[in-house]
N, C-alpha and C positions, 0 to 999 in steps of 0.2 A: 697398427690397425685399430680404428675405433671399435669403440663399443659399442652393441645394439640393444637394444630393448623392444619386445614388439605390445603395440597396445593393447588392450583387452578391448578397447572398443571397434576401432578400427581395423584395426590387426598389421598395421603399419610398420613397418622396424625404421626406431627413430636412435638416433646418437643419444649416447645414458647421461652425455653431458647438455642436451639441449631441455627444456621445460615439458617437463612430464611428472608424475606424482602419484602417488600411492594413495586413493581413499582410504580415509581412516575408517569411514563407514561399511563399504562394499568389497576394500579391500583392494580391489581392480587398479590396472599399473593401467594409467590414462594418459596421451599425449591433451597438448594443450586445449587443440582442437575437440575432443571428444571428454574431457573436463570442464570445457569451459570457464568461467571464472572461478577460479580456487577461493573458498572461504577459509582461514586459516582460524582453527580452533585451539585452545591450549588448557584442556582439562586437567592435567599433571604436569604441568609446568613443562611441557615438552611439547612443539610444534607439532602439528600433523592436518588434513586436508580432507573437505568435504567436497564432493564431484557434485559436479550440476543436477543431474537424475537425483543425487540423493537431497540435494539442495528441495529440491521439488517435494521427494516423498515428505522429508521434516517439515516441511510449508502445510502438505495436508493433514500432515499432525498436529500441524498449531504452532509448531516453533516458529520465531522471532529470531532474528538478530539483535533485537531488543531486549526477548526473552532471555535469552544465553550471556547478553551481557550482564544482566541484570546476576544473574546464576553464578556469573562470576566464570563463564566457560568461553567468552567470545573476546580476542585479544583486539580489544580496543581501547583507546586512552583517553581519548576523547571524542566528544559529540561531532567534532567535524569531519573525523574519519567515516562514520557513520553515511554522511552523503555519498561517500564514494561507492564503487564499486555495489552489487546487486546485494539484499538480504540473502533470502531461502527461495523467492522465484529470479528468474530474469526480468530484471526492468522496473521490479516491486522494490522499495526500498524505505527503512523504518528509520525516522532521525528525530534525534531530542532537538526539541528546538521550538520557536514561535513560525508556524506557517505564514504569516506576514513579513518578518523579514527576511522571506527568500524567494519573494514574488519577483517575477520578470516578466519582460513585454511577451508576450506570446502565450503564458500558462493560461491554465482552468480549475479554476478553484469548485471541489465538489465538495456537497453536504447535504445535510438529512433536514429536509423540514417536517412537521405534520401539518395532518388535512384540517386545523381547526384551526386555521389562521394568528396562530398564536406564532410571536417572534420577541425573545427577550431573556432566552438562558445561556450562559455556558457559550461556544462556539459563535453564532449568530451577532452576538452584544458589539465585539471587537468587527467581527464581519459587515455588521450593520453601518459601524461607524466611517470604516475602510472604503467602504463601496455602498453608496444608499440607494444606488439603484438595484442593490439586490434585492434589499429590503420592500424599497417600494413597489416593486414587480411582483415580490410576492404576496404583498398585503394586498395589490390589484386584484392580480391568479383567483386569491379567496376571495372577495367581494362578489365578483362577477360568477364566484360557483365552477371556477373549471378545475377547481385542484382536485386531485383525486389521488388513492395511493398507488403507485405504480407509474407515474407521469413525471415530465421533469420539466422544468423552466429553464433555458437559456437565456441568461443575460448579460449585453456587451457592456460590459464596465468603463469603458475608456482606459487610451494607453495599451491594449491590444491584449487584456485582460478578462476574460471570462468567467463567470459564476454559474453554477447550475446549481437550481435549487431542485434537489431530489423527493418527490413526496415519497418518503416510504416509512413514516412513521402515523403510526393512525390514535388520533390523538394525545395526549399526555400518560406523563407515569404519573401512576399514583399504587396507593394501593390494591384498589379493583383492577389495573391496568400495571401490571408490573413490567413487561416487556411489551412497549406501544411498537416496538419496530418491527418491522413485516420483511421477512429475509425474503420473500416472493417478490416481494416492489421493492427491493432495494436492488434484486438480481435482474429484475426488469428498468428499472431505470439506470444501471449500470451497464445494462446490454444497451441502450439507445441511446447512453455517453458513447461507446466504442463504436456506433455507428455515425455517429452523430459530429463525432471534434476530428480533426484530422490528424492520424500515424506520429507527426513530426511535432503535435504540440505536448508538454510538458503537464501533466496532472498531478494538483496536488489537492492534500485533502488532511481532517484529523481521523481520528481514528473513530469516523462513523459508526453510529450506532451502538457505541458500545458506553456511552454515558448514559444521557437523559434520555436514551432510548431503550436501552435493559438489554441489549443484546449482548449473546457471546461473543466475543474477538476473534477467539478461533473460525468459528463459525463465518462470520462476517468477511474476515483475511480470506475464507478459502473460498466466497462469492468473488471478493475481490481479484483474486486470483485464476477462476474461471473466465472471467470478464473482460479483466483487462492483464491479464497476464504477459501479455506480448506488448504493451505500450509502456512508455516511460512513467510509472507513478510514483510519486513521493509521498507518505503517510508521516505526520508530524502527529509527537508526541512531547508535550510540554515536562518540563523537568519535575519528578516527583508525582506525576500521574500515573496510575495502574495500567 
């Protein structure tokens, strides 16, 4: 006679031998279904499993899959593992890597511009070269006075590649300006991305705002995660950056 297990989610009695699992977090005996994708943690050098709900709560904490491997907590070996499977939301996902070489025909490349028509640090330099129609659209946007913070620019790159350029930083860092980025206009042109690109295209992006714009990460992840929580995004994080 087999053996049953019934889930704490569903309350299903599933065979002890089919894919089910114990959060290590909540503690909760979950079939696959009401798990979701298993993140496998190994703090003590001994397996054990985070459920999707808590995947979610540690996302609103700020954790990473980035974070934890960093911590020496997330069993990964390499950066390629990294693209698979979800971080800490569904569909959100942290990967060491150069966001250029994992562009494909159909994605949309997001980022942060400011309202002062400035283009020439950090992210933009390489983006600039890749695609200068991004560039040049935005140097238009300001010329003509339509940029503003909280708007975005769509622009079709060729090859069935997409740039949005996000206003949500409001002028430069400096000293009088330490955090130029505006979590309001970044949560507002993030909201008019996920109305704006369609369900099935692939978003990818660096870890906006949180450079030359002063923003918190956590902060920013947990916009990101309001926004586009349910679509496919890729957040690229270059080897050896914070």
């Amino acid at each position: 006679m087999r053996e049953l297990i019934e889930c704490d989610g569903c309350k299903s009695r599933i065979d002890v031998d089919s894919n089910w699992g114990n959060c290590n977090r909540c503690e909760r005996d979950l079939c696959e279904v009401c798990a979701g994708k298993w993140t496998e943690l190994d703090p003590d050098g001994q397996g054990c499993c985070v459920c999707a709900e808590c995947l979610v709560a540690l996302a609103k904490e700020g954790f990473t899959r980035l974070d934890l491997m960093n911590a020496g907590l997330c069993k990964v070996e390499s950066p390629e593992q990294l693209s698979s499977p979800s971080t800490f939301v569904p569909g959100i996902k942290e990967i060491i890597g150069d966001l250029f070489d994992h562009v494909k025909p159909g994605d949309v490349i997001c980022h942060i511009v400011n309202n002062e028509g400035a283009w020439g640090s950090e992210f933009v330099v390489p983006l600039g070269k890749k695609y200068p129609m991004a560039k040049e659209a935005y140097l238009g946007w300001c010329d003509v006075g339509n940029v503003a913070l909280g708007k975005c620019l769509f622009v079709a790159c060729g090859g069935d590649i997409s740039v949005v350029n996000m206003c949500a930083q409001n002028g430069l860092i400096r000293a009088s300006n330490p955090r130029p980025l505006s979590y309001s206009a970044l949560r507002h042109c993030l909201t008019e991305v996920a109305a704006r690109i369609s369900p099935d295209r692939r978003i990818l992006m660096p870890r906006i705002g949180a450079g030359l714009g002063g923003g918190d990460w956590s902060t920013i992840f947990e916009i990101i995660t309001e926004t586009l929580g349910d679509r496919d995004v890729t957040v690229f994080v270059l080897p050896g950056q914070n």
